[in-house]
VOBA-1610 file (N, C-alpha, C; in pm, whole numbers, padded with zeros to 5 digits, always signed):
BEGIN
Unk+10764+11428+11054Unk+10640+11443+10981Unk+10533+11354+11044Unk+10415+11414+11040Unk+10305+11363+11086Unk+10185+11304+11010Unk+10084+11220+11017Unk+09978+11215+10953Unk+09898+11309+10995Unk+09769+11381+10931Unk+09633+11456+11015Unk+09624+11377+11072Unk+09598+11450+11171Unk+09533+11348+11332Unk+09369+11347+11269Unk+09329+11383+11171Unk+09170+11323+11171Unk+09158+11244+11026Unk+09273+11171+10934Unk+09277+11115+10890Unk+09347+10981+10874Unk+09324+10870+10865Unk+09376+10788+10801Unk+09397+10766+10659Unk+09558+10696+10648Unk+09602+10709+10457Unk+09652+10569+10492Unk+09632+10533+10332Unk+09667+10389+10268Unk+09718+10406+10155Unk+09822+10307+10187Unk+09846+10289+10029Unk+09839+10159+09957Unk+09803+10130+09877Unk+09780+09995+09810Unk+09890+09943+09700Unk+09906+09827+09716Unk+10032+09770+09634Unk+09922+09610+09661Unk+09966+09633+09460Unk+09920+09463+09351Unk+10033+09396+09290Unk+10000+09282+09335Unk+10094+09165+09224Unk+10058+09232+09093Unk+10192+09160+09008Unk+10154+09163+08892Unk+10073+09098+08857Unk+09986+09069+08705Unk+09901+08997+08690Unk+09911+08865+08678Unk+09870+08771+08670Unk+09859+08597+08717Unk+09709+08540+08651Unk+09710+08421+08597Unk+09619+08394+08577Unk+09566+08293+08693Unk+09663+08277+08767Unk+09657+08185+08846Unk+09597+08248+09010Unk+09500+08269+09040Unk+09470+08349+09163Unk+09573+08310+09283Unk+09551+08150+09273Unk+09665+08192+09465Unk+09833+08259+09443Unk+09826+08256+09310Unk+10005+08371+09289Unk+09960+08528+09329Unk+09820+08581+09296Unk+09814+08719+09342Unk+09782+08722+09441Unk+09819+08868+09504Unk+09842+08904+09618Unk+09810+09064+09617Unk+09753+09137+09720Unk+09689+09265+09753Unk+09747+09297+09866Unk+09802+09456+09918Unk+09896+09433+10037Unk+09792+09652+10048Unk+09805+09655+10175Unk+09723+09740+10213Unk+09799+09828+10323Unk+09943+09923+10355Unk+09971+09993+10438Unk+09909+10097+10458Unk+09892+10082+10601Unk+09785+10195+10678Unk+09859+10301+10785Unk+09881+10431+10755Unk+09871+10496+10851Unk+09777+10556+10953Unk+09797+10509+11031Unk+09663+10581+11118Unk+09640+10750+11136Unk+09559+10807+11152Unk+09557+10926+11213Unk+09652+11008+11340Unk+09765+11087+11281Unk+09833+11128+11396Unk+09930+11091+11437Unk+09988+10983+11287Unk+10108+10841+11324Unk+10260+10955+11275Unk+10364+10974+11408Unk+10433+10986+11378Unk+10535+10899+11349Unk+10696+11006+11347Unk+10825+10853+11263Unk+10810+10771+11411Unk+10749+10788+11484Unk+10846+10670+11580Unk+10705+10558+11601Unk+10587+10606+11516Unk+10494+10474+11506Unk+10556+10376+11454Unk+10418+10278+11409Unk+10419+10151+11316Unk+10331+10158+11258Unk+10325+10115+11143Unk+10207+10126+10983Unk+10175+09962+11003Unk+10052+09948+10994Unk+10000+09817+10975Unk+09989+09801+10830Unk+09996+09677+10814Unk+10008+09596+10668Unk+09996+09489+10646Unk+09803+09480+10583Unk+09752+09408+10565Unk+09764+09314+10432Unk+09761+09225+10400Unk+09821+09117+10272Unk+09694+09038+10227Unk+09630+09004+10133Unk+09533+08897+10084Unk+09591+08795+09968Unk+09528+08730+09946Unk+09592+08655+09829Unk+09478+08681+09695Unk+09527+08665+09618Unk+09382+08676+09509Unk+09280+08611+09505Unk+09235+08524+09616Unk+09123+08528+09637Unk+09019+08594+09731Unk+09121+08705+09803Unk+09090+08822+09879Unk+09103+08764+10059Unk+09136+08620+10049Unk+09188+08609+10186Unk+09330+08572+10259Unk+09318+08615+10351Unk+09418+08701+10467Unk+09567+08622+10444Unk+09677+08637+10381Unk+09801+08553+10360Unk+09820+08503+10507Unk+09808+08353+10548Unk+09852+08324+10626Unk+09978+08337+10688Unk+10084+08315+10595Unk+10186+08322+10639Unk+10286+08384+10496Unk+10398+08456+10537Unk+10484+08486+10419Unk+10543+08646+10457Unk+10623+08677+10364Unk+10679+08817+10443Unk+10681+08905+10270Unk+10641+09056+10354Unk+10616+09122+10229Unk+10738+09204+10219Unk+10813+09211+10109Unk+10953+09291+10077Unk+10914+09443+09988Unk+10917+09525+10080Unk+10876+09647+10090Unk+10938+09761+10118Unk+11052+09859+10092Unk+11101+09978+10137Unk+11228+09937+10196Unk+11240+09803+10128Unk+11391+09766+10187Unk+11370+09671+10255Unk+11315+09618+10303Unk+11238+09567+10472Unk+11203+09437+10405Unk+11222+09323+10447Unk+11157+09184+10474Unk+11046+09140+10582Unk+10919+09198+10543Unk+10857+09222+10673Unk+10736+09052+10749Unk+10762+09019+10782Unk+10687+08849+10856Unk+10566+08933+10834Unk+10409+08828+10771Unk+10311+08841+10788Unk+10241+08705+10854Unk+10198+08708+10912Unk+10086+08623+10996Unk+09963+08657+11008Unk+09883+08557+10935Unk+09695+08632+10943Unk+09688+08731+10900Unk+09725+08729+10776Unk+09722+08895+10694Unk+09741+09006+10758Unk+09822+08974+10865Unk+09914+09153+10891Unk+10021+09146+10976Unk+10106+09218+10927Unk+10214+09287+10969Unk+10227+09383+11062Unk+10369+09456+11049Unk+10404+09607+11076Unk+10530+09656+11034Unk+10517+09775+11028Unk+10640+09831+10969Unk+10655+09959+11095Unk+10811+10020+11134Unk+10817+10104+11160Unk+10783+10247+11074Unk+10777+10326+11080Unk+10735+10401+11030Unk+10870+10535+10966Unk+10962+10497+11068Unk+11100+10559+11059Unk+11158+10483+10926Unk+11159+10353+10977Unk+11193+10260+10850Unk+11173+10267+10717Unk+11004+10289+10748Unk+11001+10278+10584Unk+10970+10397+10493Unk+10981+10541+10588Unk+11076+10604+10478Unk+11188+10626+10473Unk+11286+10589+10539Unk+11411+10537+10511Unk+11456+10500+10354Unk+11355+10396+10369Unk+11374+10295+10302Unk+11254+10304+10096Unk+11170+10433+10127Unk+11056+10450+10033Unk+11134+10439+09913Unk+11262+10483+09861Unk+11315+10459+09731Unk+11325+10358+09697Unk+11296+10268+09719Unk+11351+10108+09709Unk+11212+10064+09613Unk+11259+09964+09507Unk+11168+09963+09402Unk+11121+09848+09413Unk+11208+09750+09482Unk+11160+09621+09479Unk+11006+09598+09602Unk+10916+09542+09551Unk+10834+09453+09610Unk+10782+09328+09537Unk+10801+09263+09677Unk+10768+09096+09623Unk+10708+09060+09755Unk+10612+08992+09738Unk+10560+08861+09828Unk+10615+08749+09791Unk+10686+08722+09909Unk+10722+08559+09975Unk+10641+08443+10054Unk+10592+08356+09975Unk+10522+08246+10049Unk+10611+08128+10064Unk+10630+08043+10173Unk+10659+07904+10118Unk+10598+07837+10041Unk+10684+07746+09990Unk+10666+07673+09882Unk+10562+07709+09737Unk+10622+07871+09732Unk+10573+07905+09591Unk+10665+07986+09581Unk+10662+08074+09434Unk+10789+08114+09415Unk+10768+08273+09449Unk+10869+08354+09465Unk+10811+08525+09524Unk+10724+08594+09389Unk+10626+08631+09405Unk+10549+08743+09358Unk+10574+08883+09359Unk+10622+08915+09246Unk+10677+09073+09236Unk+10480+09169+09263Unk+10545+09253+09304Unk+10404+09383+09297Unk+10472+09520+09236Unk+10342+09607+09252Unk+10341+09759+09257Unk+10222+09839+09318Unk+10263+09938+09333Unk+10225+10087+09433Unk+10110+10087+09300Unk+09973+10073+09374Unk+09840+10097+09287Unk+09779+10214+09319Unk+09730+10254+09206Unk+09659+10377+09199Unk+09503+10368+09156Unk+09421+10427+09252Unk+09276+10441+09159Unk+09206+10361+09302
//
């Protein structure tokens, strides 16, 4: 399966809610236009104050994925492999993991 080659798709995944902003977290997978299984999906991460997670790994489609400077990658084979998988959490050091979900709107 392919993306349109004249579109790009995202999907967005939120922490749960926090009153505490640096516990939330915003995570942004991008397919590019034309990305087949044997690409990579970029995956971008913020913290709730909308900047770039330095460091931490986002648990996603099965996958423990390293972020550095708010982005990643995922294979693309991988993670639908792996799309049934319910768990997501952001991992930072020295805080505790942040569960999310697949946002809509």
């Amino acid at each position: 399966m392919r993306t349109p080659p004249d579109k790009l798709i995202g999907l967005s995944f939120l922490s749960y809610p926090s009153k505490q902003a640096e516990m939330r977290w915003s995570a942004r997978l991008i397919f590019a236009p034309g990305l087949g299984p044997d690409g990579m999906l970029e995956v971008r991460v913020n913290n709730g104050e909308n900047v770039p997670v330095e460091r931490g790994h986002l648990e996603l489609a099965g996958l423990l994925t390293p972020i550095r400077n708010g982005v990643g990658s995922i294979a693309y084979a991988d993670f639908v492999r792996g799309k049934h998988e319910k768990n997501i959490w952001l991992h930072r050091k020295g805080m505790p993991p942040v569960p999310g979900r697949l946002a809509f709107g």
